[in-house]
Every structure is written in C-alpha cells, then in structure tokens.
PDB file of N, CA, C, O and CB in Angstrom:
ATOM      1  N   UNK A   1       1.700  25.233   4.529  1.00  0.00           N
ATOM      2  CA  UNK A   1       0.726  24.525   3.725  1.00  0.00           C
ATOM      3  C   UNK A   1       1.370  23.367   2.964  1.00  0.00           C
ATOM      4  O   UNK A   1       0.708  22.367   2.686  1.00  0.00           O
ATOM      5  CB  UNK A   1       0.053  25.483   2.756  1.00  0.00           C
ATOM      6  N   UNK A   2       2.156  23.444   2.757  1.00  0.00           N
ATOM      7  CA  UNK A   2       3.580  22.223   2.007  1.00  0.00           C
ATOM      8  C   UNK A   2       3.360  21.092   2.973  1.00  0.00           C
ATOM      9  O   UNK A   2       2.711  20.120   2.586  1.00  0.00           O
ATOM     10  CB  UNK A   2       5.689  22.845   2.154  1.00  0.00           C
ATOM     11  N   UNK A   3       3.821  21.129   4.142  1.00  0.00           N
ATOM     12  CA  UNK A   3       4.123  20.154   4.748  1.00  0.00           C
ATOM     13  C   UNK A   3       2.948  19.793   5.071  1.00  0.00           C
ATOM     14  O   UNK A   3       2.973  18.563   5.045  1.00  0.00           O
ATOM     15  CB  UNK A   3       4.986  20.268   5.649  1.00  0.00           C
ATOM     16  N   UNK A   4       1.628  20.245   5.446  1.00  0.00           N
ATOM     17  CA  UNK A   4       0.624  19.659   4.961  1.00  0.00           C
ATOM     18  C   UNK A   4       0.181  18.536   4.041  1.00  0.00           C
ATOM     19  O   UNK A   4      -0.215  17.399   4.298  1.00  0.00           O
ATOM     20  CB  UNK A   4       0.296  20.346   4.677  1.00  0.00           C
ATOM     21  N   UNK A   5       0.366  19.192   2.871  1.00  0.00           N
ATOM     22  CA  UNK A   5       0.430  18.215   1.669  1.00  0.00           C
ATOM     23  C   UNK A   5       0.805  16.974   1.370  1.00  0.00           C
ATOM     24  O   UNK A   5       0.234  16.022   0.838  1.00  0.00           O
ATOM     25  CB  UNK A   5       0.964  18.583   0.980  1.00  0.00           C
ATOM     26  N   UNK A   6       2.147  17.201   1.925  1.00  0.00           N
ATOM     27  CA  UNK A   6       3.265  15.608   2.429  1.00  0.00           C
ATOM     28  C   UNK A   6       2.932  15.060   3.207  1.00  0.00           C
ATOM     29  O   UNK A   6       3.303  13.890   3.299  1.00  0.00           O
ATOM     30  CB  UNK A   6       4.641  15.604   2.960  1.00  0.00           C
ATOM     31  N   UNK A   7       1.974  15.680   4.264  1.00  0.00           N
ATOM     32  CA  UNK A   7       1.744  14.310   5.196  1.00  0.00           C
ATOM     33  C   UNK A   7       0.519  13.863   5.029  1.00  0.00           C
ATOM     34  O   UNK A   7       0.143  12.983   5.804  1.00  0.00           O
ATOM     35  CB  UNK A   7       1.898  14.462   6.734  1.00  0.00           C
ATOM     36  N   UNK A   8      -0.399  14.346   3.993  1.00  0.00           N
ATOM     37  CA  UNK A   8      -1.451  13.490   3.722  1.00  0.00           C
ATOM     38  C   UNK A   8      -1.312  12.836   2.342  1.00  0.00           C
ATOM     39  O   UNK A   8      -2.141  12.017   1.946  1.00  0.00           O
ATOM     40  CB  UNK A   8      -2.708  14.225   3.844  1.00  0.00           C
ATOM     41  N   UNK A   9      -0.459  13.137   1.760  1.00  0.00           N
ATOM     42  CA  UNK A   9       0.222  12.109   1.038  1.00  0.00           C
ATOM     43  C   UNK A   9       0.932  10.728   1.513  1.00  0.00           C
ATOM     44  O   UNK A   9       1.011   9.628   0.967  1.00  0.00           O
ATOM     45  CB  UNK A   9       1.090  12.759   0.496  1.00  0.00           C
ATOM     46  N   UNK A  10       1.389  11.201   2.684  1.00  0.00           N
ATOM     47  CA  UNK A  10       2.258   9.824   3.402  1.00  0.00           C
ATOM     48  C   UNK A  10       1.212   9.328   4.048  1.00  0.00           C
ATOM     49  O   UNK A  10       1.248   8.203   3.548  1.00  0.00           O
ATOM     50  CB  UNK A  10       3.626  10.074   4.552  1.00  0.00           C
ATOM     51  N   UNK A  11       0.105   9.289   4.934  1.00  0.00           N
ATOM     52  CA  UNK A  11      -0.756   8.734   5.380  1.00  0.00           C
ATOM     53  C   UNK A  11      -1.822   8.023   4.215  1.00  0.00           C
ATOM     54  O   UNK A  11      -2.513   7.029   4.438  1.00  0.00           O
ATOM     55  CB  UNK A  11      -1.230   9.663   6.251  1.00  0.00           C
ATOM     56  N   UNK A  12      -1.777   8.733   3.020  1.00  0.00           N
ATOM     57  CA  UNK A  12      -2.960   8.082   1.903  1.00  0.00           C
ATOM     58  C   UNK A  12      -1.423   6.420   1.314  1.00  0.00           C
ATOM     59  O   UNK A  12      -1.643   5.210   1.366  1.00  0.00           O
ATOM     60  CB  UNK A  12      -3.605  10.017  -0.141  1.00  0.00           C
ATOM     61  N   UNK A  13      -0.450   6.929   0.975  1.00  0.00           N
ATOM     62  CA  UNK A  13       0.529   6.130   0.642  1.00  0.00           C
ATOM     63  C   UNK A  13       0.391   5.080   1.672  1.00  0.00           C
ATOM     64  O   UNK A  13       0.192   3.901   1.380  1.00  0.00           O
ATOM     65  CB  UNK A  13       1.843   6.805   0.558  1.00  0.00           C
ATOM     66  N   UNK A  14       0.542   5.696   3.361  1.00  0.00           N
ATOM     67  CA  UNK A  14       0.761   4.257   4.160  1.00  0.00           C
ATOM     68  C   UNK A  14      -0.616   3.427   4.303  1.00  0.00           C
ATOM     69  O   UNK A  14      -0.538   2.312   4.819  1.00  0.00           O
ATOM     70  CB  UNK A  14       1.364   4.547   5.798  1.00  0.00           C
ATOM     71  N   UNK A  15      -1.899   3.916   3.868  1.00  0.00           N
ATOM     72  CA  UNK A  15      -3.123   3.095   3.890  1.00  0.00           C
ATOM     73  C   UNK A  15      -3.658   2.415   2.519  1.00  0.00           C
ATOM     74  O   UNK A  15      -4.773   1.927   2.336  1.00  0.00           O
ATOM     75  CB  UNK A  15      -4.194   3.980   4.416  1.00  0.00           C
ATOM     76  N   UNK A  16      -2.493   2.515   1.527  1.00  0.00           N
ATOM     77  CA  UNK A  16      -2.756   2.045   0.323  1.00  0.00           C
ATOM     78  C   UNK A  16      -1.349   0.732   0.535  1.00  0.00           C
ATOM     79  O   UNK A  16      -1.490  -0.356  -0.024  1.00  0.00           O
ATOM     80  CB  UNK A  16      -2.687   3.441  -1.062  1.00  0.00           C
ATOM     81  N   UNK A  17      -0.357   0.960   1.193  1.00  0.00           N
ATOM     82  CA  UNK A  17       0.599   0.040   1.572  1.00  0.00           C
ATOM     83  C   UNK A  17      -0.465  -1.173   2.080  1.00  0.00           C
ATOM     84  O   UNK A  17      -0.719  -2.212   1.470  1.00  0.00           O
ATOM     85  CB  UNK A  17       1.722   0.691   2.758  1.00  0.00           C
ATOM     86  N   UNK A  18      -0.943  -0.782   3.225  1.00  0.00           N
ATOM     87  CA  UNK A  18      -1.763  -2.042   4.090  1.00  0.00           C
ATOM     88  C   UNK A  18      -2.927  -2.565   2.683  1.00  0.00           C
ATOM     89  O   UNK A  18      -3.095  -3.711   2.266  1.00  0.00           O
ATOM     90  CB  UNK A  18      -2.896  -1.216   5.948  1.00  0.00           C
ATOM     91  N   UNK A  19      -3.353  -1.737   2.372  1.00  0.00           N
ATOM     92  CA  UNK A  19      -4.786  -2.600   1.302  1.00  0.00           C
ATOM     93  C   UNK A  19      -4.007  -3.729   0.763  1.00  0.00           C
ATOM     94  O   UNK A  19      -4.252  -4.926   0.914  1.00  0.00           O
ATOM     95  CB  UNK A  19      -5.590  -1.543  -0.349  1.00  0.00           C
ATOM     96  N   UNK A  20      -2.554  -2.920  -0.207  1.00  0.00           N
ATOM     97  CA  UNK A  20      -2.298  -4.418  -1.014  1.00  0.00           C
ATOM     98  C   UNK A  20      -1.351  -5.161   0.138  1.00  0.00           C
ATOM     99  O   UNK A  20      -0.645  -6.037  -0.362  1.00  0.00           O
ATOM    100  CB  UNK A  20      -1.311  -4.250  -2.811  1.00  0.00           C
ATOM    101  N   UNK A  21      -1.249  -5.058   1.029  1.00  0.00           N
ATOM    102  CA  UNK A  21      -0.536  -5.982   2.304  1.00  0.00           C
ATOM    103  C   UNK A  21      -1.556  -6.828   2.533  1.00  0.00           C
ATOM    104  O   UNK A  21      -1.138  -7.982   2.625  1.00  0.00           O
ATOM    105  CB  UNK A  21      -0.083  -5.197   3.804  1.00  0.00           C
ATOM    106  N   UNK A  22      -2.499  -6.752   2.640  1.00  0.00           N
ATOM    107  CA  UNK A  22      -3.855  -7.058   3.134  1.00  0.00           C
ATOM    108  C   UNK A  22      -4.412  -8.575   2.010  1.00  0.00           C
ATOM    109  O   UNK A  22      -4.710  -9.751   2.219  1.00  0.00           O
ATOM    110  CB  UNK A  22      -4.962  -5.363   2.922  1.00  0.00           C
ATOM    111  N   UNK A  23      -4.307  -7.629   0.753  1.00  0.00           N
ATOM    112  CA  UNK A  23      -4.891  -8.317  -0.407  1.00  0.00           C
ATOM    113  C   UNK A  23      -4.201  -9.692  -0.469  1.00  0.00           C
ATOM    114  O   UNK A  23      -4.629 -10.833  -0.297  1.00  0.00           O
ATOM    115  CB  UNK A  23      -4.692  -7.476  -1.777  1.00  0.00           C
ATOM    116  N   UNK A  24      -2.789  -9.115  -0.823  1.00  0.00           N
ATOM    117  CA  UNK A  24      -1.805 -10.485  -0.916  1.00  0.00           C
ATOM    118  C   UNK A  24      -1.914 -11.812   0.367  1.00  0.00           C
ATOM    119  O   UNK A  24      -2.125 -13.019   0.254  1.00  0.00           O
ATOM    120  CB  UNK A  24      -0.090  -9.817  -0.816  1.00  0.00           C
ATOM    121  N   UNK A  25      -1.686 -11.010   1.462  1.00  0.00           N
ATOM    122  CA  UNK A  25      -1.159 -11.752   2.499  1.00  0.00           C
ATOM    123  C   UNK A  25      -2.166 -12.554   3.555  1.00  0.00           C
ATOM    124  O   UNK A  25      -1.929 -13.656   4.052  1.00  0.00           O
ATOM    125  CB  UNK A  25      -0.342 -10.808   3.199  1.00  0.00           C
ATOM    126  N   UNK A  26      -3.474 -11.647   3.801  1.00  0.00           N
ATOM    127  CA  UNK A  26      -3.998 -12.092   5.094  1.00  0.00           C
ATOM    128  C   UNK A  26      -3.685 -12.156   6.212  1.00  0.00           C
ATOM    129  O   UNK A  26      -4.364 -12.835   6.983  1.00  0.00           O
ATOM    130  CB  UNK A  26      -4.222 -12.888   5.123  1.00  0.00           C
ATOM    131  N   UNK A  27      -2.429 -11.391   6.701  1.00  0.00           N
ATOM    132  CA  UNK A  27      -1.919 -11.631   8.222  1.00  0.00           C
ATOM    133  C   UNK A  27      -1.642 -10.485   8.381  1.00  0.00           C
ATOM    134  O   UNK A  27      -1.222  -9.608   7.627  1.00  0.00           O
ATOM    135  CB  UNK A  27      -0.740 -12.585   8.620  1.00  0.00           C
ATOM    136  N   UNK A  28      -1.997 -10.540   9.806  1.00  0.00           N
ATOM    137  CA  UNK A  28      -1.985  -9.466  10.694  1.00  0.00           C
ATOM    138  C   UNK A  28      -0.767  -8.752  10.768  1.00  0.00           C
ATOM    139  O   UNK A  28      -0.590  -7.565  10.496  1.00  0.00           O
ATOM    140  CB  UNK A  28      -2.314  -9.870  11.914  1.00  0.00           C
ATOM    141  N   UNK A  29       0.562 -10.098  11.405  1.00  0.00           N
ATOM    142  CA  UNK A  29       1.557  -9.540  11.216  1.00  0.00           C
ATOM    143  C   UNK A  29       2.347  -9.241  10.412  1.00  0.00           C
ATOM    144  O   UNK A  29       3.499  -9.096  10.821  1.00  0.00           O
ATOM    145  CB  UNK A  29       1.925  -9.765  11.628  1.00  0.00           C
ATOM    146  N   UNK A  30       2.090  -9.039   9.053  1.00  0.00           N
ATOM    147  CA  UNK A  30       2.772  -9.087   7.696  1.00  0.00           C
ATOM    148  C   UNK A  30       2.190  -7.575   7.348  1.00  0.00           C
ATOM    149  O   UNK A  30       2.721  -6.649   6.735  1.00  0.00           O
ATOM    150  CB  UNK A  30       2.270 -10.530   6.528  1.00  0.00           C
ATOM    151  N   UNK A  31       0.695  -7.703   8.073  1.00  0.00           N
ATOM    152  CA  UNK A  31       0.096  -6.133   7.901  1.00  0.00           C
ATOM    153  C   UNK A  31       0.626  -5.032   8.610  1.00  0.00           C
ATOM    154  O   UNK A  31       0.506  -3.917   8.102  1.00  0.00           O
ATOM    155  CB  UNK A  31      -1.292  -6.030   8.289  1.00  0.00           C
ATOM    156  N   UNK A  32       1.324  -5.190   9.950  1.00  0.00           N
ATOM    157  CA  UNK A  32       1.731  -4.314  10.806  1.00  0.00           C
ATOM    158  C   UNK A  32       3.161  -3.592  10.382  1.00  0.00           C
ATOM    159  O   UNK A  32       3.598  -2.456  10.566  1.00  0.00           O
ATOM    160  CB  UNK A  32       1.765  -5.021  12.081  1.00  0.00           C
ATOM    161  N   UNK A  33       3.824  -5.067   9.567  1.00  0.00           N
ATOM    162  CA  UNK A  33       5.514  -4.644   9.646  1.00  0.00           C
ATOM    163  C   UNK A  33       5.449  -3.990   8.452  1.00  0.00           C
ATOM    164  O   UNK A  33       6.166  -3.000   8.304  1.00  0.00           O
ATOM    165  CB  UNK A  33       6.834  -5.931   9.676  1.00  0.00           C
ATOM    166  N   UNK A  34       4.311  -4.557   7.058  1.00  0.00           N
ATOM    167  CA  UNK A  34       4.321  -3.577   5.802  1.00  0.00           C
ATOM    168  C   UNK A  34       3.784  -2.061   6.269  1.00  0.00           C
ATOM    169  O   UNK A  34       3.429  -1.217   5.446  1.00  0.00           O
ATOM    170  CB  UNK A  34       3.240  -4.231   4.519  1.00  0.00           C
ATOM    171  N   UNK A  35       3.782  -1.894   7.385  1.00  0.00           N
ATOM    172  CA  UNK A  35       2.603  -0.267   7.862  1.00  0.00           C
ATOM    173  C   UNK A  35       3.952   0.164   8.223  1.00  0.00           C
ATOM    174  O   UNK A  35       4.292   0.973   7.359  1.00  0.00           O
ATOM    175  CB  UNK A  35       0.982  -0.199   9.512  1.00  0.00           C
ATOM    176  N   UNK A  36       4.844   0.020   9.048  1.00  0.00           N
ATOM    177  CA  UNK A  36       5.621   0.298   9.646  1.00  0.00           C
ATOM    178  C   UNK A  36       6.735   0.874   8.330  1.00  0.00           C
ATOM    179  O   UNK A  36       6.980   2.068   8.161  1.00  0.00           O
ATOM    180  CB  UNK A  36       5.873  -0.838  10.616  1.00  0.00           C
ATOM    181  N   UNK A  37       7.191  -0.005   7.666  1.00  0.00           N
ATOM    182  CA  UNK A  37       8.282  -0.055   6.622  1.00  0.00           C
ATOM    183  C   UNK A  37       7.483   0.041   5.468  1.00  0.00           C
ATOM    184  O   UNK A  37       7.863  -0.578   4.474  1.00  0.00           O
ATOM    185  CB  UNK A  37       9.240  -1.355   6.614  1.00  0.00           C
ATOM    186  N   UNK A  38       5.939   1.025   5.385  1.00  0.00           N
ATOM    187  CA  UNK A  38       5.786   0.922   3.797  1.00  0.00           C
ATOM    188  C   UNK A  38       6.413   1.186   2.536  1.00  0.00           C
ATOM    189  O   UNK A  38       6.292   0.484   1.533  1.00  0.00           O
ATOM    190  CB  UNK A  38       5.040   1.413   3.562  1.00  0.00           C
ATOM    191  N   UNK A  39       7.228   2.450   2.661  1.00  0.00           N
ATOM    192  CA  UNK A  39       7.820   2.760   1.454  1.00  0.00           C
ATOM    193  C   UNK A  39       8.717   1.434   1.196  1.00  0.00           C
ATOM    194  O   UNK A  39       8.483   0.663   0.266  1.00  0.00           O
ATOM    195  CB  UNK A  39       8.650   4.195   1.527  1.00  0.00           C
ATOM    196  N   UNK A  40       9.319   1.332   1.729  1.00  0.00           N
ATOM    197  CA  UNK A  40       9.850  -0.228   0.944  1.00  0.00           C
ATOM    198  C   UNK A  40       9.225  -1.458   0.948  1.00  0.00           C
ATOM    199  O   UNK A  40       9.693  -2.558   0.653  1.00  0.00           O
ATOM    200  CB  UNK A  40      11.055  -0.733   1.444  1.00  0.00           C
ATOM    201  N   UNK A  41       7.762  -1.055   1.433  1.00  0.00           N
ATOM    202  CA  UNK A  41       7.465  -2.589   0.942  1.00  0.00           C
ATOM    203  C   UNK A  41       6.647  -2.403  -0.413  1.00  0.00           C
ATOM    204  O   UNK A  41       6.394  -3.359  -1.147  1.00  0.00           O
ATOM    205  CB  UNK A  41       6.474  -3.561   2.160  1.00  0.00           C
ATOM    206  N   UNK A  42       6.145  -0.731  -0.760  1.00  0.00           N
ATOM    207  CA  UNK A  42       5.877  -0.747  -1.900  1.00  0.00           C
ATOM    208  C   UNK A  42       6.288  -0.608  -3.242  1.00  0.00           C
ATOM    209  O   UNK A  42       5.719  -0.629  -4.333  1.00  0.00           O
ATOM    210  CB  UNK A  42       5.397  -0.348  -1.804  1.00  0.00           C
ATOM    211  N   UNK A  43       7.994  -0.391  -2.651  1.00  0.00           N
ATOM    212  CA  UNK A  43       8.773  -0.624  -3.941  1.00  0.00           C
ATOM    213  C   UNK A  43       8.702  -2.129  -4.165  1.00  0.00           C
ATOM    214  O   UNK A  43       8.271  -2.687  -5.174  1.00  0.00           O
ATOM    215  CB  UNK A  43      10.354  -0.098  -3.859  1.00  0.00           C
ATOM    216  N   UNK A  44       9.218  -2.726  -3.008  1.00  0.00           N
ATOM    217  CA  UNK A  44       9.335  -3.850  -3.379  1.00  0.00           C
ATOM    218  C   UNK A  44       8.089  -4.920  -3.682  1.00  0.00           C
ATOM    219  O   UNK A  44       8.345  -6.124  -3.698  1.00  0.00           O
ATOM    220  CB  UNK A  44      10.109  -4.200  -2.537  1.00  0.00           C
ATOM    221  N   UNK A  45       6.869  -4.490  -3.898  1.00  0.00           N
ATOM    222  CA  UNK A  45       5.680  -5.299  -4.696  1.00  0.00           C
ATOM    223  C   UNK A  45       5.886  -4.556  -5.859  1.00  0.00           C
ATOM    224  O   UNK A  45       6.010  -5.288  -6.841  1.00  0.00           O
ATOM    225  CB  UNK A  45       4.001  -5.258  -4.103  1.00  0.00           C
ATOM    226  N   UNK A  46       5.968  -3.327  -6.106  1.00  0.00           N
ATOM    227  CA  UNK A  46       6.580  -2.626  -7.295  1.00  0.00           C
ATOM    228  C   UNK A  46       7.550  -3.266  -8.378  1.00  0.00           C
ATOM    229  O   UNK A  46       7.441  -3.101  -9.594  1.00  0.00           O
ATOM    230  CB  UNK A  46       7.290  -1.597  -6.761  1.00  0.00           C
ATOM    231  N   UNK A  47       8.606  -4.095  -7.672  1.00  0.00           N
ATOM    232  CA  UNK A  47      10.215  -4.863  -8.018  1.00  0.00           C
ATOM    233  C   UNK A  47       9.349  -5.930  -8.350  1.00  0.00           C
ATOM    234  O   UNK A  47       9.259  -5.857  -9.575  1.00  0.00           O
ATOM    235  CB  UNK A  47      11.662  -5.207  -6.647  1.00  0.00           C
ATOM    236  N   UNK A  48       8.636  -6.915  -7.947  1.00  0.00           N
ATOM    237  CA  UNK A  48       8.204  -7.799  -8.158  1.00  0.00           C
ATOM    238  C   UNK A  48       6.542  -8.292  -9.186  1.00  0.00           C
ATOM    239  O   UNK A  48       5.998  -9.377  -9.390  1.00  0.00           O
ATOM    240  CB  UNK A  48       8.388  -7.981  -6.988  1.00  0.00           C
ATOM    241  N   UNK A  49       6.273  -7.126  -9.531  1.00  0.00           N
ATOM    242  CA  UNK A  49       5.740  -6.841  -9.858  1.00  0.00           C
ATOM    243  C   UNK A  49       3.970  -7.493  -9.858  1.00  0.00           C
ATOM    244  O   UNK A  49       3.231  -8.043 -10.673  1.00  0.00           O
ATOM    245  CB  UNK A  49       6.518  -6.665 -10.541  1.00  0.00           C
ATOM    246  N   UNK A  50       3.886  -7.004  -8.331  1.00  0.00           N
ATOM    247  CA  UNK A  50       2.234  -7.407  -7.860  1.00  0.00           C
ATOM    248  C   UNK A  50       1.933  -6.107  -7.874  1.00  0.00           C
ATOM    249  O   UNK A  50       1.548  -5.801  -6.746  1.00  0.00           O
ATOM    250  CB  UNK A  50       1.811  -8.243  -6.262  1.00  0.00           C
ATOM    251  N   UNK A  51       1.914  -4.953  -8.786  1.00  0.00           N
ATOM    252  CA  UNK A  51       1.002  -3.777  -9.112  1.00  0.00           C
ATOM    253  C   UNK A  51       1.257  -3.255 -10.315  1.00  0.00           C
ATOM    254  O   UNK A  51       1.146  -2.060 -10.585  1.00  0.00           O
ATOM    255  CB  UNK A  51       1.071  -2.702  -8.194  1.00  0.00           C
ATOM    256  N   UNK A  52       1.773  -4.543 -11.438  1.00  0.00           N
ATOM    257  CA  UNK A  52       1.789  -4.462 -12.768  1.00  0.00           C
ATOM    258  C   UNK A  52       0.310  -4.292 -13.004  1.00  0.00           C
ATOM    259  O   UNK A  52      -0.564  -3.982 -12.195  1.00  0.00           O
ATOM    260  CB  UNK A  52       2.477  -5.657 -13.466  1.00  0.00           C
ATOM    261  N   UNK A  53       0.194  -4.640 -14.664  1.00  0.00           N
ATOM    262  CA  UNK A  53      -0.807  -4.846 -15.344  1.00  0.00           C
ATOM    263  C   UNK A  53      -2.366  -4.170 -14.564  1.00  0.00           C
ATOM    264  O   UNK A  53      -3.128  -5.034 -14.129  1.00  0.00           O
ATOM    265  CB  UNK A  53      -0.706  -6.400 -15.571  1.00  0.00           C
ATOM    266  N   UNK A  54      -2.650  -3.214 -14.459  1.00  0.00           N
ATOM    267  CA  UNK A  54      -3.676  -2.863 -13.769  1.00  0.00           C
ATOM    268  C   UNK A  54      -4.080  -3.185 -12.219  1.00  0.00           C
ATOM    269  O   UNK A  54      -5.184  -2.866 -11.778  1.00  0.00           O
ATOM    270  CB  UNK A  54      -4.487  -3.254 -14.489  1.00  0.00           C
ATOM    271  N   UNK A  55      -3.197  -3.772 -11.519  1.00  0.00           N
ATOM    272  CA  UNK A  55      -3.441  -4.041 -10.375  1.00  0.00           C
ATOM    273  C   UNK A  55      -3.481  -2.532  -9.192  1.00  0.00           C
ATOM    274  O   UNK A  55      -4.259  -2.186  -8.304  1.00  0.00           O
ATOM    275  CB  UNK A  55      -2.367  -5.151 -10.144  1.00  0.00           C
ATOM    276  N   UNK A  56      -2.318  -1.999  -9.721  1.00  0.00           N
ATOM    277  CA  UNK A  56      -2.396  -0.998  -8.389  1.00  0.00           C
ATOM    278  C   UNK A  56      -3.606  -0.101  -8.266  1.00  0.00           C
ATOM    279  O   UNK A  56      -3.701   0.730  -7.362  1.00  0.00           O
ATOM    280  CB  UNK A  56      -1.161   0.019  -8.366  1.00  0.00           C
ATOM    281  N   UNK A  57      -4.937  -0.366  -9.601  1.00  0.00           N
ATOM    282  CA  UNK A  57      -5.870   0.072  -9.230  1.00  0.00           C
ATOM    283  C   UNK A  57      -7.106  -0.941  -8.797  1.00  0.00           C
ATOM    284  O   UNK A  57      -7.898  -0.706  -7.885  1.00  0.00           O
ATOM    285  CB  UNK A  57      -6.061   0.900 -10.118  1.00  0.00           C
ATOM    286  N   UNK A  58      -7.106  -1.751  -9.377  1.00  0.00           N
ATOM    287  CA  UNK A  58      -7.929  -2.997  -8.740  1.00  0.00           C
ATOM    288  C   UNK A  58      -8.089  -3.575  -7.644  1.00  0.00           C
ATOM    289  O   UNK A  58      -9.084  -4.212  -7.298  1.00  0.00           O
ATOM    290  CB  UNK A  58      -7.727  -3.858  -9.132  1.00  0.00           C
ATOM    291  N   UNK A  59      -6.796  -3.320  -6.841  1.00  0.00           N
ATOM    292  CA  UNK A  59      -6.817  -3.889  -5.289  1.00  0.00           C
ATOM    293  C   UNK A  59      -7.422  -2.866  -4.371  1.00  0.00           C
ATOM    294  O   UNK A  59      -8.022  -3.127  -3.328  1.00  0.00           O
ATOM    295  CB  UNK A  59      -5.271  -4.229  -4.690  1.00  0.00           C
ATOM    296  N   UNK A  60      -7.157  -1.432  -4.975  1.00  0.00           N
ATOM    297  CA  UNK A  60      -8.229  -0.420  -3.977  1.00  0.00           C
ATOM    298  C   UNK A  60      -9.764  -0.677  -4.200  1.00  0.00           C
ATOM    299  O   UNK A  60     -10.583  -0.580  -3.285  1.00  0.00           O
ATOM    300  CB  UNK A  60      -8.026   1.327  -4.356  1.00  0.00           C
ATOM    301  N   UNK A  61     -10.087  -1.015  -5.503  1.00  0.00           N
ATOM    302  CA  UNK A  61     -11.377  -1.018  -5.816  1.00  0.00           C
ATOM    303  C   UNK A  61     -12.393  -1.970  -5.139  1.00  0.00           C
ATOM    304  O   UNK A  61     -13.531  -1.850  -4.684  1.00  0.00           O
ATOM    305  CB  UNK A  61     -11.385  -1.199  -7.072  1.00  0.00           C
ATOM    306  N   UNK A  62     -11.231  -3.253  -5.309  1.00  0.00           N
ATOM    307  CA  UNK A  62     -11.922  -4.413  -4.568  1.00  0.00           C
ATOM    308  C   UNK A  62     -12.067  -4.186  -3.067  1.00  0.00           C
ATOM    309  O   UNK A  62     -11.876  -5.207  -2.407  1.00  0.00           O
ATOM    310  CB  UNK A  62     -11.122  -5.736  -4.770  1.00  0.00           C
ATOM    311  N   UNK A  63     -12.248  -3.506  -2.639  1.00  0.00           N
ATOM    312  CA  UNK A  63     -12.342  -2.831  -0.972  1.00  0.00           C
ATOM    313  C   UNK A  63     -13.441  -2.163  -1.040  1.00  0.00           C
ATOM    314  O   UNK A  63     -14.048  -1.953   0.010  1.00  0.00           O
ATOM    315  CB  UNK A  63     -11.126  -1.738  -0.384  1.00  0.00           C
ATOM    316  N   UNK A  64     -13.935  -1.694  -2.231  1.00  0.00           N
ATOM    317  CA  UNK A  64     -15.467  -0.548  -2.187  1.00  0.00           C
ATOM    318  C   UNK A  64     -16.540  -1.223  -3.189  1.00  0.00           C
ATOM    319  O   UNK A  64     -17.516  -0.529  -3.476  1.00  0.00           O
ATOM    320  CB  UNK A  64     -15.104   1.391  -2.940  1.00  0.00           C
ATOM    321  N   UNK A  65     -16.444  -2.537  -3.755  1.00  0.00           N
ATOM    322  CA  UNK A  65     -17.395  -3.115  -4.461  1.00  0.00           C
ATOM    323  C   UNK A  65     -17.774  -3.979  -3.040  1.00  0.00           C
ATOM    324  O   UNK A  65     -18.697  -4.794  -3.041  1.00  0.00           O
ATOM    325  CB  UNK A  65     -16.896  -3.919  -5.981  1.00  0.00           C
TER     326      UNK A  65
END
C-alpha cells in the first residue's frame, strides 16, 4: 500500500511539473523535457523563484477557471 502512495504522488508531482511548464513556456518541447526531468525542473522554478509569492497555487487554478 506504500508504494502505492509514492507513485501517485509522483504522477500528481509530474502533472503539476507540466502545468507550470506549460504556464511559463508554451512549447511543446520545453513541455516534454520538463515531464521527463521534472523533479529538477521543479526545484529549479523553485531556485528561481516562479512559485514564490502565491504562485504554486495560482498556476493550477488558472487551468479550472
């Protein structure tokens, strides 16, 4: 039941990678390689900070308004 858990954690993580891949970028291929390599591409919007200030909830939202 554990490893369960972790992998729908890693699949909700890698489809929240693409939203803000998506948001920022507009390209396809910028969308594929952030899917591929998400955990580091969400540190690194993390490092840079495009999911400061209320963003890392605003960019999901703007997908369901």
């Amino acid at each position: 039941m554990k490893n369960r858990d972790s992998s729908i954690l890693y699949l909700v993580l890698g489809i929240y990678s693409l939203m803000v891949s998506w948001y920022y970028n507009h390209s396809l291929i910028v969308l594929l390689i952030s899917y591929i390599f998400w955990p580091l591409y969400l540190i690194y919007e993390l490092l840079i900070g495009h999911l400061s200030h209320g963003m890392w909830k605003t960019i999901p939202l703007s997908y369901f308004k």
